[in-house]
C-alpha positions in Angstrom: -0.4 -39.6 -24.2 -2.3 -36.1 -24.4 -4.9 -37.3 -22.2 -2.7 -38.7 -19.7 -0.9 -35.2 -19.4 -4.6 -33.6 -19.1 -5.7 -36.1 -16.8 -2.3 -35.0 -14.8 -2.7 -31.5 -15.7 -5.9 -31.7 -13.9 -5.3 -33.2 -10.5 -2.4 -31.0 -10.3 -4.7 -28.0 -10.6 -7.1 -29.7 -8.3 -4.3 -30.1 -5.9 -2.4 -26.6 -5.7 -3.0 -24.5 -3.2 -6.2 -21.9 -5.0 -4.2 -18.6 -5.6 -3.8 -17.1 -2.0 -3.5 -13.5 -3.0 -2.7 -10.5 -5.5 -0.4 -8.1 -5.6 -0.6 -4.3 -7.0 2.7 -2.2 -6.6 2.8 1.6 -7.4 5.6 3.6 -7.9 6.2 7.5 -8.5 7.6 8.7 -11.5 11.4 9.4 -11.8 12.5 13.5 -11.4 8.9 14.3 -9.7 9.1 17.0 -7.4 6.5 18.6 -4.7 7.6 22.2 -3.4 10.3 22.2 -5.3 11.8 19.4 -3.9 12.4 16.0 -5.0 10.5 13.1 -4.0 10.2 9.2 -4.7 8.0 6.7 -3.2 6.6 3.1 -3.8 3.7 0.6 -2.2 2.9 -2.6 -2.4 -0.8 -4.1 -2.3 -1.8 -7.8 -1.5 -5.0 -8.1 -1.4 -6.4 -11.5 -0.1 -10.7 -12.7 1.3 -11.6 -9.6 3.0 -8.0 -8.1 3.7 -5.7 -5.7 2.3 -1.8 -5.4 3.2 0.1 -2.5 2.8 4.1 -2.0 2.7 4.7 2.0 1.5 8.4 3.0 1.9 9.8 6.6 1.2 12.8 6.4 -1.3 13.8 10.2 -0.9 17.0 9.5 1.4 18.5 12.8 3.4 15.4 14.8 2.6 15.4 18.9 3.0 12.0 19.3 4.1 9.2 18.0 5.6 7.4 18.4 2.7 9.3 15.5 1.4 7.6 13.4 3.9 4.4 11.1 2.9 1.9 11.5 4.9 -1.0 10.2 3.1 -1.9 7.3 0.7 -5.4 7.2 -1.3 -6.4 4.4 -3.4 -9.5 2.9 -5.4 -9.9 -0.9 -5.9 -11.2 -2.9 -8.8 -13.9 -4.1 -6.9 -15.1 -0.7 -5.8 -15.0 -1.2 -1.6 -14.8 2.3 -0.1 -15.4 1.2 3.9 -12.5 -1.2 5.7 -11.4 -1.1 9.2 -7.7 -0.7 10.2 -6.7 -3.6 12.0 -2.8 -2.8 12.9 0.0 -0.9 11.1 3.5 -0.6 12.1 6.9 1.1 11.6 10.2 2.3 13.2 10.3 5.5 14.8 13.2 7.9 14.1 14.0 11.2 15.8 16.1 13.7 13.4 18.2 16.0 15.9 19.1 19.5 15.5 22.6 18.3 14.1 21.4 15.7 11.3 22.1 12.9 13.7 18.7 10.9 14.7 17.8 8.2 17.0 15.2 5.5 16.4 12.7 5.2 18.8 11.7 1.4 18.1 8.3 -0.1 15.9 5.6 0.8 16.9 2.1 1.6 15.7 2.4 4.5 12.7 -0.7 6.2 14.6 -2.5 6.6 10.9 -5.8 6.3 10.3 -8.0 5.0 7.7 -10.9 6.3 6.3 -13.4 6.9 2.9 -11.8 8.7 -0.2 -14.1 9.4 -3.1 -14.5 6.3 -4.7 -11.6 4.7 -2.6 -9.8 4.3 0.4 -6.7 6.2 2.4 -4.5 5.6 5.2 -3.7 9.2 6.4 -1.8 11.0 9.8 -2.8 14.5 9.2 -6.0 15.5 11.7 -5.0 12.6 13.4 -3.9 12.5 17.0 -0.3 12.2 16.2 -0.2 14.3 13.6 1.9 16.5 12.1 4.2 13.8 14.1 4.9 10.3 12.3 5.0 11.2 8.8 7.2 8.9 6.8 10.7 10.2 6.2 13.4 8.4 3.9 16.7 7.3 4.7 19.8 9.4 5.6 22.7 10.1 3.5 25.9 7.5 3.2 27.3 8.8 6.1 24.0 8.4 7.9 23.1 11.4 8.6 20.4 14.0 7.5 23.1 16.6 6.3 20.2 18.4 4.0 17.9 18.5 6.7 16.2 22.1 7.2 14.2 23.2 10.1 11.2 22.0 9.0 13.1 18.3 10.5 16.0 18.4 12.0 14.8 19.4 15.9 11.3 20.1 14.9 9.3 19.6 17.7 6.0 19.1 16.3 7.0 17.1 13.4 9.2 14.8 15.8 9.4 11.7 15.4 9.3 10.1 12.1 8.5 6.7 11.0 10.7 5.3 8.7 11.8 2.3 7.3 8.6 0.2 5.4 5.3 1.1 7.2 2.9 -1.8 7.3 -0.6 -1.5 7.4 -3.0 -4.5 7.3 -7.1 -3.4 6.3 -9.9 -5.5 6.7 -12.1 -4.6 3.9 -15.3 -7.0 3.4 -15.7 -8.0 -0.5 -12.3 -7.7 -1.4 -11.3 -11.2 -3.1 -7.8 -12.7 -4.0 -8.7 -11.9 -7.4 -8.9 -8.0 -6.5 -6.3 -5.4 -7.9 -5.6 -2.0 -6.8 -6.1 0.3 -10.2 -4.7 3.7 -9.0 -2.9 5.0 -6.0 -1.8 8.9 -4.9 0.9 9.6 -2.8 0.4 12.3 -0.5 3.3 14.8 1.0 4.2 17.1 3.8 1.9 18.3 6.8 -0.6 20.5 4.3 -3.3 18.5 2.5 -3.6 18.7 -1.0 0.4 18.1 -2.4 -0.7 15.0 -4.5 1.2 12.6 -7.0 -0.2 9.8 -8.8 1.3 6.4 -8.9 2.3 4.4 -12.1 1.5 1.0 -11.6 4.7 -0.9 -12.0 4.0 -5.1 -11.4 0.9 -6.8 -11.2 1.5 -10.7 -11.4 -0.9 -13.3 -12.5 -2.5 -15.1 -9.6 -0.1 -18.6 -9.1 -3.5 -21.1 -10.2 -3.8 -19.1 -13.7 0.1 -19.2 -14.5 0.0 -23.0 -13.7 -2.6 -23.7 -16.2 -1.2 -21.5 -18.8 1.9 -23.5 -18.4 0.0 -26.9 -18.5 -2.0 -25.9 -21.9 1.5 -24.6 -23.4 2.8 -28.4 -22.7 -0.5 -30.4 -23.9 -0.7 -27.7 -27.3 3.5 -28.5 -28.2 2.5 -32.2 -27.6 -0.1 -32.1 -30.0 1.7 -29.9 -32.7 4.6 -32.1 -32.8 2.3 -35.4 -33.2 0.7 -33.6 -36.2 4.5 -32.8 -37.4 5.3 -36.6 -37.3 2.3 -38.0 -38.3 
């Protein structure tokens, strides 16, 4: 019987699809605050052969100031890569008037730009081309509008427009393996370098392959324990 459910066991495993990627998500820490000001943040890693996929999304709705903005994203990798090419990214474009009111602008490409960090990598928009433009903003308040919204946003000309929403971004990175995991991230805020938060690593789940023989091996070792029980 036990070799029956091993020899099934096996060409089950044989047959699944091999684990197609991992994911690393980061959060910020609850009551954090840069300038001051509150701010919240979370990202998403799937790292698959040779390619990294980003989702980052600003959780600090009806911000004050700019500040609040992300506008840079650093991270290291288990397997050490520090060199990757950005193939696309994407996200919705928001302009926040004078009033608090704001009109999106369509997706479109966030105009970031990746590059070598220490022993990492980050996708930034400051010394870019757009930048201080196209940092990522959070949502507006329940009545949808940015009613908190100083100077530093609401009709800023140079900081006009946002992106908003989920930014994608999608790296190539050669080496990088399904197996590969994310093992820090720092969020990065407003248009001045250097206002930093680390990320607390929140979910990192088991590639689907592993969980499936885990699962088998549970089944064959109850089978077993309950044959010694009646013999």
């Amino acid at each position: 019987m036990i070799r029956g459910v091993l020899a099934s066991l096996a060409a089950s495993l044989l047959l699944a699809p091999a684990a197609e990627a991992s994911i690393s998500t980061y959060d910020i820490a609850p009551g954090t605050t840069v300038g001051g000001l509150p701010v919240s943040a979370t990202v998403t890693f799937t790292t698959s052969t040779d390619d990294i996929k980003i989702s980052l999304t600003n959780l600090q709705n009806n911000p004050t100031g700019v500040i609040q903005n992300l506008s840079d994203l650093a991270f290291t990798l288990d397997t050490g890569q520090t060199i990757g090419t950005l193939l696309s990214s994407s996200a919705l474009l928001r302009t926040v008037n004078a009033d608090g009111t704001f009109t999106n602008g369509g997706t479109a490409s966030t105009g970031w730009e990746l590059e070598t960090s220490g022993s990492g990598l980050r996708v930034h928009v400051l010394g870019t081309l757009i930048g201080p433009k196209h940092t990522l903003i959070g949502g507006p308040d329940g009545s949808n509008l940015y009613s908190n919204a100083g100077g530093s946003i609401a009709g800023n000309g140079p900081h006009n427009p946002f992106i908003t929403g989920t930014a994608t971004f999608d790296l190539q990175v050669l080496g990088v393996t399904t197996l590969s995991l994310v093992n820090s991230a720092t969020f990065s805020f407003g248009t001045t370098e250097g206002n930093n938060v680390p990320g607390i690593r929140s979910r990192v789940p088991e590639p689907s392959t592993f969980l499936l023989l885990v699962s088998g091996l549970s089944i064959v070792g109850a089978m077993g324990w309950r044959r010694r029980l009646s013999a």
